[in-house]
N, C-alpha and C positions, 0 to 999 in steps of 0.2 A: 572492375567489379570483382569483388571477392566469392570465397567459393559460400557463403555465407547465403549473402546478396542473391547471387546466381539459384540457388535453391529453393531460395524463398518466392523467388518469382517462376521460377518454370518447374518447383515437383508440387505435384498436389495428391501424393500419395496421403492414406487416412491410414496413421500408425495406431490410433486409440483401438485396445480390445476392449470393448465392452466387459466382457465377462472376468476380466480381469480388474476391470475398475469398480465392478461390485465386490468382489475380494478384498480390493485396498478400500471400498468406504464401509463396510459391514465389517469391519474387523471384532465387533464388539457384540453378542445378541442383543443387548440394547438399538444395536443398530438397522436391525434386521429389515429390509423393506426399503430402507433408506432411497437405493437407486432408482428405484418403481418412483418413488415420489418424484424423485427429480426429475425423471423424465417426461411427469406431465405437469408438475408445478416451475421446472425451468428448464425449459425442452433446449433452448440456446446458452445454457451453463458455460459447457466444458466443447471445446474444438475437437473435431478429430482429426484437426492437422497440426503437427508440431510447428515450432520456429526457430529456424536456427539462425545462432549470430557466432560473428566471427570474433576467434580469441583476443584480437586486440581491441576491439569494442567493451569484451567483456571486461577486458583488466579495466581499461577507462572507465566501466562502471564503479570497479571497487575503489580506485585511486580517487574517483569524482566523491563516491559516499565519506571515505576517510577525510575527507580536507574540510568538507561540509562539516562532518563531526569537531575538526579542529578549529572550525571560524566560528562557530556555536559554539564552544566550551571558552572564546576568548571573554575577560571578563567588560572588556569595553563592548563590544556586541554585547552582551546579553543585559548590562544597565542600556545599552541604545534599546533594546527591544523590552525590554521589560518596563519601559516607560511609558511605554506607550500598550500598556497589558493591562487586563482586568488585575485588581489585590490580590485575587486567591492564588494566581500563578508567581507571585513574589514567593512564597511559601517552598521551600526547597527541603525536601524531607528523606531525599536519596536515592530510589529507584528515577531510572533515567529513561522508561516507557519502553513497554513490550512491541512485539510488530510495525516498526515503523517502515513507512513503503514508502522509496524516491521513485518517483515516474518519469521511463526517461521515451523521450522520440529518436531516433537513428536517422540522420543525415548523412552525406556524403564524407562530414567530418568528421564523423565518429557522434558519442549520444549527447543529444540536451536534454537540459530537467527539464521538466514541464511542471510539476509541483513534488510538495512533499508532504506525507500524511501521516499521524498519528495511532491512527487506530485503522490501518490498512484490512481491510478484509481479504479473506481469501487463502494466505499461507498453508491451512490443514488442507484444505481444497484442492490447491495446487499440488503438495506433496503429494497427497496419493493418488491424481491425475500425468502425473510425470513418471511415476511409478507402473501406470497403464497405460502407457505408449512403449508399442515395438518397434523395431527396425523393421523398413520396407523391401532393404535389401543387404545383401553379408558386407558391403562396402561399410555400412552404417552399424553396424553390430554394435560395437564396441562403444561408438558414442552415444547411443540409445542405452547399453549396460549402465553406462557411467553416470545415469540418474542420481535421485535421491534413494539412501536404503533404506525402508520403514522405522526399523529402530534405531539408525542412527539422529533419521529426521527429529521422533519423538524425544528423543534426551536431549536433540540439541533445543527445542523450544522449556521442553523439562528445566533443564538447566538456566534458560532465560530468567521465569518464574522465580525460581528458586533464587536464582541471583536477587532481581525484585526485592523479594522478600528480607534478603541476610542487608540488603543494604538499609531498609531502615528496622528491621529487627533483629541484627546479629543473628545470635544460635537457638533461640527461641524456637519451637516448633511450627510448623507449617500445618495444620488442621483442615483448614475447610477456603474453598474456593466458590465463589458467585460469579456466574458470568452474566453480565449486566446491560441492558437495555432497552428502551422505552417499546412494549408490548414487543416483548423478543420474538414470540411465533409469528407474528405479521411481517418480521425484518426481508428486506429480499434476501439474505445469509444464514437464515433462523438455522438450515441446515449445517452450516458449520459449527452453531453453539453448542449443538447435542455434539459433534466429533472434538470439540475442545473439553466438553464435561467427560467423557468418556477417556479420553487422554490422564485428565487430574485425578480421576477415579482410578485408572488401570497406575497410576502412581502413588496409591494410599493414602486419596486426600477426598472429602466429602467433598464435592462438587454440583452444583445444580444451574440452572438457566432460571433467572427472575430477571419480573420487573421492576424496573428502578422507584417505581411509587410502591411499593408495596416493602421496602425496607422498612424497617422501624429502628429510629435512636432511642436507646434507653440506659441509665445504672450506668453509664460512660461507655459503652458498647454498641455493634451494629450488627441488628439480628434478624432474619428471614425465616418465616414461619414453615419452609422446605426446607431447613435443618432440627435436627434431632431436637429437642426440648433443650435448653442450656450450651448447645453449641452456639457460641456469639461468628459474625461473619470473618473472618481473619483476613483475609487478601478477595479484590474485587478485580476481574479483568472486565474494562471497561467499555464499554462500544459504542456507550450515549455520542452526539453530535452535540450537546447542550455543554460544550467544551469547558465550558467557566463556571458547570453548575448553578448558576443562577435563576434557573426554572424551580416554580415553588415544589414540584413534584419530587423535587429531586434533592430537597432539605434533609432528609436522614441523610444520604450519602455525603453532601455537604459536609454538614455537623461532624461525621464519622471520620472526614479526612482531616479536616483542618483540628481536630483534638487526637490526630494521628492514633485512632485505634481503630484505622484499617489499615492498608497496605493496598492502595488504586494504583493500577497501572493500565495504561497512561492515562497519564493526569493532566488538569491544568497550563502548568507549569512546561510541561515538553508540547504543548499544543503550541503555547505563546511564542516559545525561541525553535520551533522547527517549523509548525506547518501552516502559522498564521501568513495569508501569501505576502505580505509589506516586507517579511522577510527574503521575497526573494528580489526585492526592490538592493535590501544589503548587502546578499551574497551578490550580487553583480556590478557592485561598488568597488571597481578595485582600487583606487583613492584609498577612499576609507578603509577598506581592510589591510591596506601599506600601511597605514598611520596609525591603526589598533596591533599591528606586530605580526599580523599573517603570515607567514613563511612565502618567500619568490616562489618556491613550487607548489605551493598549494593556492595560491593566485593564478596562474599561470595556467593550473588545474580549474578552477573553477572559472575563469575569462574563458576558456574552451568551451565549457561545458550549460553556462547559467547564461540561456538568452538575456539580454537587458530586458530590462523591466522598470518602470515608473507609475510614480501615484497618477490616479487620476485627477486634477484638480481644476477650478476653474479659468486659473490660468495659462492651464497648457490644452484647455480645450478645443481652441481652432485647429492648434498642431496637430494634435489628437485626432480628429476627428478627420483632417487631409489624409494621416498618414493610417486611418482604419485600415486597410485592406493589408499590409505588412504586421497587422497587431492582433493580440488577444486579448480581453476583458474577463475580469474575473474579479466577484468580489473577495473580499481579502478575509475573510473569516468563514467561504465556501466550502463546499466537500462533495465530491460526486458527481462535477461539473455541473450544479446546479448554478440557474443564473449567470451561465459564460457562457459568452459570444465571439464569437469569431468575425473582426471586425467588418469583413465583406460583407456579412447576414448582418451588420445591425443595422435598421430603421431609425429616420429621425426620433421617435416618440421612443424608443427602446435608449437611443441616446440619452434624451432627455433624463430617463428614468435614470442609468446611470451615474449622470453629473449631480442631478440630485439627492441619489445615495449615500455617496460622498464617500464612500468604503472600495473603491474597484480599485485597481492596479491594471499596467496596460501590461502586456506582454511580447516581445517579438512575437512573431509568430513562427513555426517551427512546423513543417510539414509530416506528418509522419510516414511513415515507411510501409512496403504494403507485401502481403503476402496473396500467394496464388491459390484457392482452394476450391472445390468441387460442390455446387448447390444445385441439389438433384444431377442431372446430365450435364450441368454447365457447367464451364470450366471459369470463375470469376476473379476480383484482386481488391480483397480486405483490406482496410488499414488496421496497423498494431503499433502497440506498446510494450516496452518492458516495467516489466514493476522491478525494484529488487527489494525484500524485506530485509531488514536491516535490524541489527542491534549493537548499541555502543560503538558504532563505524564499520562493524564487521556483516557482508552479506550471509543471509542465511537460507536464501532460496530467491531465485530470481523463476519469474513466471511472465507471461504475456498473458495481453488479451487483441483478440482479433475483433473487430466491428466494419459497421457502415454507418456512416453520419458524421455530425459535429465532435461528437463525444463519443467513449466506452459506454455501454448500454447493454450488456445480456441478453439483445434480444434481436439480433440478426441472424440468419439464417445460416448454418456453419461457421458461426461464429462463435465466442466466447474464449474461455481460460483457454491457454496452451501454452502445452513447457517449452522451456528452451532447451534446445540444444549446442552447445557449445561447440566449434570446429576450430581445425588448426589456421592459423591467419592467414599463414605462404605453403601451401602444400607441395607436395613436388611437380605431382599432376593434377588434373580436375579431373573428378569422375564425370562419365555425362551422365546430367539431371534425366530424374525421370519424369517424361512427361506426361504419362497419361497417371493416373489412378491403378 
């Protein structure tokens, strides 16, 4: 067990200062009040225990997202996966999708995906909650320093954006930003839209939070009635789950992308080749990705890292259904582990519904890894995940979330968001954990 490992299960120190993490989310008077909300609209948010993983894990995350990047940019993959994709994702326009999150579980061998998402929530969230964790003790100084910086955070998302944009508008000016989603204040994240408009704002760009029925296509343009009179919408970041736009509500946005005079990220098109899950049916085809030109070490990388996974179909359903208790179920166009099962919880009739869908994929199953934290007086052990947000194969902030149950959920009891901490792999000594609070 590493010094990683060892922490996570025996410190249950709470490094989050409160009063420090209203300074990181009211950065803006716009913002003011913000923590007060969350603390009675999502009391299980944000952890006040960190998570530490150890530096050879870490790297295996970045080496895992890089190669995933590289078996997706091949062009035999992406006619395999795009054939099997709604038309609008054929459409290739040049931004290559903001915020994307691989979720990984940590086993003995280092991490497995468990999936990958397009419109990950959370990243503003996480930065300035990582930003508000101190060291428990001077042992840990320096790795708790060694967060994220605020303003480096912000230019480095800044700069994503802006990429976005120059890839399908060159030098064109950048004006006004929408951040978009079906009745945004009801979203469980509504709070992060106001800290994303207030980010495009504090970089000299009109910015608002709408909903996606209330766009209007007109004159060849896409216009929201919370922008100035004659400002048309120029770039949309994107949050709907209606992936392929094919919901009638969402026909201006439609219209507006496929006559390219908006700028959506993410789009369609990076939904279909990253985080449709039949894709991770491919990445764990190492056959196949030998015979499409994948590189020995990014094979090699991704046979580590990408539990097998297979359709569900009616032919392989006895096998299926024998070998439930080593599998996960998940349908293949999912988000938010909505309708996944864990095959030991599924019921005949739950199966049935399944085989009848005709849309699931089975997944090894991958136990996830557990951290030790403090609920009321009691000393418990969460399970977590890493997220890592990603862009164009480069990480840009890795976060955890802690839970109990089937799935992540925000709504366990010392649970929720928690940064990670990153530690050396082979130390010389092991400090001893600390075990109380």
């Amino acid at each position: 067990m590493n010094l990683a490992d060892s922490l996570n299960l025996a410190c249950a120190c709470q490094t989050l200062e409160p009063g420090r993490l209203r300074e990181q989310l009211e950065h803006s008077p716009a913002l003011a009040g913000l923590t007060a909300q969350l603390a009675t609209s999502h009391p299980h948010l944000f952890a006040s225990t960190a998570v530490f993983l150890d530096q050879r894990t870490c790297a295996a995350i970045g080496q895992a997202v890089a190669s995933i990047e590289r078996a997706i940019a091949l062009p035999a993959y992406q006619d395999h996966t795009l054939a099997q994709s709604p038309a609008i994702a054929q459409q290739a326009f040049g931004p290559t999708g903001v915020f994307m999150g691989c979720d990984f579980h940590i086993d003995a061998d280092g991490p497995r995906l468990i999936e990958i998402n397009t419109n990950a929530g959370g990243a503003l969230l996480n930065a300035a909650l990582a930003r508000a964790h101190r060291a428990c003790c001077a042992t840990m100084d320096a790795k708790f320093a060694s967060g994220p910086d605020a303003r480096a955070s912000d230019e480095t998302f800044m700069d994503m954006f802006r990429n976005e944009w120059q890839l399908q508008r060159g030098g064109a000016p950048l004006r006004s930003v929408l951040i978009v989603d079906d009745q945004p204040e009801a979203q469980f994240l509504a709070p992060e839209f106001a800290l994303a408009r207030e980010l495009f704002r504090a970089h000299g760009l009109r910015a608002e939070v709408a909903d996606a029925s209330t766009l209007v296509w007109r004159d060849g343009a896409l216009w929201h009635p919370a922008l100035p009179a004659g400002t048309p919408v120029d770039m949309v970041y994107n949050r709907l789950t209606d992936f392929d736009l094919s919901e009638a509500r969402h026909a201006a946005l439609r219209q507006a992308y496929l006559g390219k005079a908006v700028v959506l990220t993410p789009h369609p098109r990076a939904h279909a080749l990253f985080a449709d899950k039949r894709n991770l049916i491919t990445l764990s085809n190492d056959a196949l990705l030998a015979r499409w030109g994948l590189s020995a070490t990014d094979r090699q990388r991704l046979h580590r890292v990408v539990p097998n996974t297979q359709a569900v179909t009616p032919d392989r359903a006895d096998a299926l259904w024998a070998q439930r208790r080593g599998l996960f179920f998940k349908p293949a166009r999912g988000y938010g582990a909505k309708a996944a099962y864990r095959g030991d919880k599924l019921t005949r009739g739950v199966w049935q519904h399944i085989l009848a869908d005709g849309g699931f994929v089975a997944q090894a199953l991958v136990p996830p890894s557990e951290r030790l934290v403090l609920v009321g007086d009691e000393l418990k052990r969460l399970k977590l995940d890493i997220r890592a947000y990603t862009y164009q194969g480069h990480i840009q902030l890795l976060a955890a979330r802690l839970y109990a149950g089937q799935a992540t959920n925000m709504r366990t009891n010392s649970g929720g968001f928690s940064p990670v901490i990153v530690l050396p792999a082979l130390p010389d000594t092991l400090p001893e954990p600390c075990l109380t609070p």
